[in-house]
C-alpha positions as CSV (number, residue, x, y, z in Angstrom):
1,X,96.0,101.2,81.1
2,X,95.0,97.6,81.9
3,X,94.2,97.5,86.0
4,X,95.2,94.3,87.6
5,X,92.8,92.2,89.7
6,X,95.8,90.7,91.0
7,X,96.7,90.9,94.9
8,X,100.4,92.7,95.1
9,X,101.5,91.0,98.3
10,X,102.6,87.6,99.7
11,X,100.2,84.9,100.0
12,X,100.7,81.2,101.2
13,X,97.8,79.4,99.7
14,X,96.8,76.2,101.4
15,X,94.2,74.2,99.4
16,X,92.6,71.8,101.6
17,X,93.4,73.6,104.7
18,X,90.5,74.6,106.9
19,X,91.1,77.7,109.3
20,X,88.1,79.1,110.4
21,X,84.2,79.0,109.0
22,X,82.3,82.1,107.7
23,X,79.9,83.4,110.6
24,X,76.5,84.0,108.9
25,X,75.5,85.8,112.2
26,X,78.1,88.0,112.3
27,X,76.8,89.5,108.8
28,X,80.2,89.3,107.5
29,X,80.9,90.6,104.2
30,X,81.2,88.0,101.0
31,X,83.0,88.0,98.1
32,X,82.4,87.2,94.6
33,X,86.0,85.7,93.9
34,X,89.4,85.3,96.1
35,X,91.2,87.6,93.8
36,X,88.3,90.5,95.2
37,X,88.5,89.5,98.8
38,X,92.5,89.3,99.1
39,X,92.0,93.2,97.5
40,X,90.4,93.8,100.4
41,X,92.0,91.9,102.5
42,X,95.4,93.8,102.0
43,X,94.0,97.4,103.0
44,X,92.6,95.9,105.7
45,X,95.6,95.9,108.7
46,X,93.0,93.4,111.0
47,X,92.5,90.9,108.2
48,X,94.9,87.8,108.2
49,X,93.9,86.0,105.0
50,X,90.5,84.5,103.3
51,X,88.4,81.6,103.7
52,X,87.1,79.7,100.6
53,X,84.1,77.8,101.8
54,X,83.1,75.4,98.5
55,X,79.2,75.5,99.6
56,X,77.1,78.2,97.8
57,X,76.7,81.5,99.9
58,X,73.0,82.0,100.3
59,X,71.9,85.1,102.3
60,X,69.3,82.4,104.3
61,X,69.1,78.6,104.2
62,X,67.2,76.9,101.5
63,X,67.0,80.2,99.6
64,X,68.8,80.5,96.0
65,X,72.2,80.6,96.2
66,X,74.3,84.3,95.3
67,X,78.2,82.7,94.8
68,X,78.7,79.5,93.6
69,X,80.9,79.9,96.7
70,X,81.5,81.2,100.4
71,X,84.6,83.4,100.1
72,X,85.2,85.7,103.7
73,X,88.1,87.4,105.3
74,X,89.5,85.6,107.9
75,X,91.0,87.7,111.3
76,X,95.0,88.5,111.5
77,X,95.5,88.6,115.4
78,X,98.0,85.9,114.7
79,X,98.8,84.7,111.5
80,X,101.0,81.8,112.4
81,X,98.9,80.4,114.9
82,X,95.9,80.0,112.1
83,X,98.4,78.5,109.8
84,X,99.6,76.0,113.1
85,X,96.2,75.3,114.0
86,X,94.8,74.8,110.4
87,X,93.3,71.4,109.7
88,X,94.6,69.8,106.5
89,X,92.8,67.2,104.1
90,X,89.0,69.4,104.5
91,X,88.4,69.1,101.1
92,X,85.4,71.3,101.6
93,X,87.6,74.5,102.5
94,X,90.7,76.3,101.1
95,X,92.5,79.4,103.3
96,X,94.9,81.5,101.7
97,X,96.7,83.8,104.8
98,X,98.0,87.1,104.0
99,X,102.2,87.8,104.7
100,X,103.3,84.3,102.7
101,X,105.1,81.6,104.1
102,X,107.5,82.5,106.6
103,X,110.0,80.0,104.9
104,X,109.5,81.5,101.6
105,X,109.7,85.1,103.0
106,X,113.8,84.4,105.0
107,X,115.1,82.9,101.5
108,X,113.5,86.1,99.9
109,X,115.6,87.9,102.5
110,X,118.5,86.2,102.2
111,X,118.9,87.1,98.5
112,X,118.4,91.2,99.2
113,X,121.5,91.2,101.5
């Protein structure tokens, strides 16, 4: 059987859209690809989507760089106040929030009634 990489639920991917920066201090976990961190994303209740930061992730400044990428999980306390108080056209970042677009999600509901 061929296992999917592929995240099962909803996600509203917004390219361009910065939400909240990775914070090195914090020693919060990296991932190799978005595909890896939305896994873990979903079986994690407190984790409201991933941050794509489009510098390298080195473990310290000016050492060599691990990802090509910075790819983190960003906090679900509220999921539609990060998707309101995103900033579009940051070119540098791309946030992809866990739970879809709510527009999306009420035609999906329509169409099961």
């Amino acid at each position: 059987a061929v296992v999917s990489t592929q995240s099962t639920g909803d996600w509203y991917d917004r390219p361009g859209v910065y939400i909240k920066s990775y914070n090195r201090a914090s020693k919060d976990k990296v991932f190799s690809s978005v595909e890896k961190a939305k896994a873990a994303c979903e079986k994690d209740e407190g984790c409201g989507g991933v941050g794509l930061d489009k510098i390298p992730f080195r473990k310290k400044p000016g050492e060599a760089p691990i990802h090509d990428q910075t790819i983190y999980l960003l906090p679900g306390q509220n999921v539609q106040l990060m998707l309101q108080s995103g900033r579009p056209n940051q070119h540098r970042f791309n946030s992809y929030v866990k739970g879809g677009c709510k527009k999306k999600k009420d035609k999906k509901d329509k169409k099961d009634k």
